[in-house]
C-alpha positions as CSV (number, residue, x, y, z in Angstrom):
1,X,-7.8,-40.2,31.2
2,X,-7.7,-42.8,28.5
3,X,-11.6,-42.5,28.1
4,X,-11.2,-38.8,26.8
5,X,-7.9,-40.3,24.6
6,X,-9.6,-42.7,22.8
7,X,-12.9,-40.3,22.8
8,X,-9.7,-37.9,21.0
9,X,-8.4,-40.3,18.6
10,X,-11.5,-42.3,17.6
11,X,-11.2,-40.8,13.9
12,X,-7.3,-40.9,13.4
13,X,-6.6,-44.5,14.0
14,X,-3.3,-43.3,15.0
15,X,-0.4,-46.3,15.6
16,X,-0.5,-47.2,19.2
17,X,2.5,-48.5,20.8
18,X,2.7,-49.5,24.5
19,X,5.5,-49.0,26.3
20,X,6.1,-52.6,28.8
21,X,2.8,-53.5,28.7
22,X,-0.1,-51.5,28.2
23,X,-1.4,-49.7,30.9
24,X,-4.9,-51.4,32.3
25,X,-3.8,-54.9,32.2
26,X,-2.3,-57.1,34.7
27,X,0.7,-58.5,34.0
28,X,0.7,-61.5,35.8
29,X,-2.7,-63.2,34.8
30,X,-4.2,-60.9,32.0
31,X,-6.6,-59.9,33.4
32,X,-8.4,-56.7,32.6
33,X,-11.2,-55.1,35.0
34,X,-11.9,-52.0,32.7
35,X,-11.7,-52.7,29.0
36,X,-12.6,-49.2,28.2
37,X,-9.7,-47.8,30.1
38,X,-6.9,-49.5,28.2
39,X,-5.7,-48.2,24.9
40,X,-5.5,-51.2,22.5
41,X,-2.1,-51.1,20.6
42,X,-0.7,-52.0,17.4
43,X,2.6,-53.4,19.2
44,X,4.2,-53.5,22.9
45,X,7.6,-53.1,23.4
46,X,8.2,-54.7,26.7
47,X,11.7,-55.3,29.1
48,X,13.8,-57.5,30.2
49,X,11.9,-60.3,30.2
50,X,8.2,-61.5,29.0
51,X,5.2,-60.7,31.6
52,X,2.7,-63.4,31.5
53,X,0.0,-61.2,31.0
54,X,0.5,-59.8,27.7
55,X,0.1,-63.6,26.6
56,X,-3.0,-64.5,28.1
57,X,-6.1,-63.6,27.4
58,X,-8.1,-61.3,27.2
59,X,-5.1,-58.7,27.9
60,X,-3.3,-60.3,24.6
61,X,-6.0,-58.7,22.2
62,X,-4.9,-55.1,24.2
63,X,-1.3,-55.8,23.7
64,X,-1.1,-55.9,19.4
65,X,2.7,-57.7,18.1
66,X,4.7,-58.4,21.5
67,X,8.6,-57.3,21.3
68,X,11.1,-58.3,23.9
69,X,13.8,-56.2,24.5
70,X,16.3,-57.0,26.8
71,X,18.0,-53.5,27.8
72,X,21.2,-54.9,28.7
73,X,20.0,-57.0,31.4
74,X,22.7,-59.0,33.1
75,X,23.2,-62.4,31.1
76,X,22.3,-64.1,34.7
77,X,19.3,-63.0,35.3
78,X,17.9,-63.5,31.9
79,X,18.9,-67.2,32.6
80,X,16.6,-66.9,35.9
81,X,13.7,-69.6,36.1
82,X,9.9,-67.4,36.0
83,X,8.0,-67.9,38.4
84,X,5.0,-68.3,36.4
85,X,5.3,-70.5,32.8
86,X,2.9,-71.1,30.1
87,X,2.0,-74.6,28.9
């Protein structure tokens, strides 16, 4: 599905924005086992807290400007240690 997009949109360079994290890429590690099955955006919008993988590469370079928004998430469990931390 995102073959024939980006097959679609090749010419418009339309602004991308990815909603979370874009779809394709793990969002633990960054990894990302089919390159040409993630749409690269311009900027992700992503909840509640920061997933790892849209700081790590190579998903980083799919994600464009990272935004946290926190949705109203209880005060507590934005205090809430993750599980996984980069240097």
């Amino acid at each position: 599905m995102i073959v024939a997009v980006k097959a679609a949109i090749a010419e418009a360079d339309p602004l991308v924005m990815a909603v979370d994290i874009p779809s394709g890429i793990d969002p633990d590690d960054g990894r990302v086992p089919d390159p040409d099955a993630v749409l690269r955006a311009h900027m992700t919008i992503t909840f509640i807290g920061m997933k790892a993988g849209l700081l790590l590469d190579p998903a980083k370079s799919f994600a464009g400007k990272v935004w946290l928004e926190p949705i109203g998430a209880m005060q507590g469990l934005l205090r809430v240690t993750p599980a996984m931390q980069l240097p």
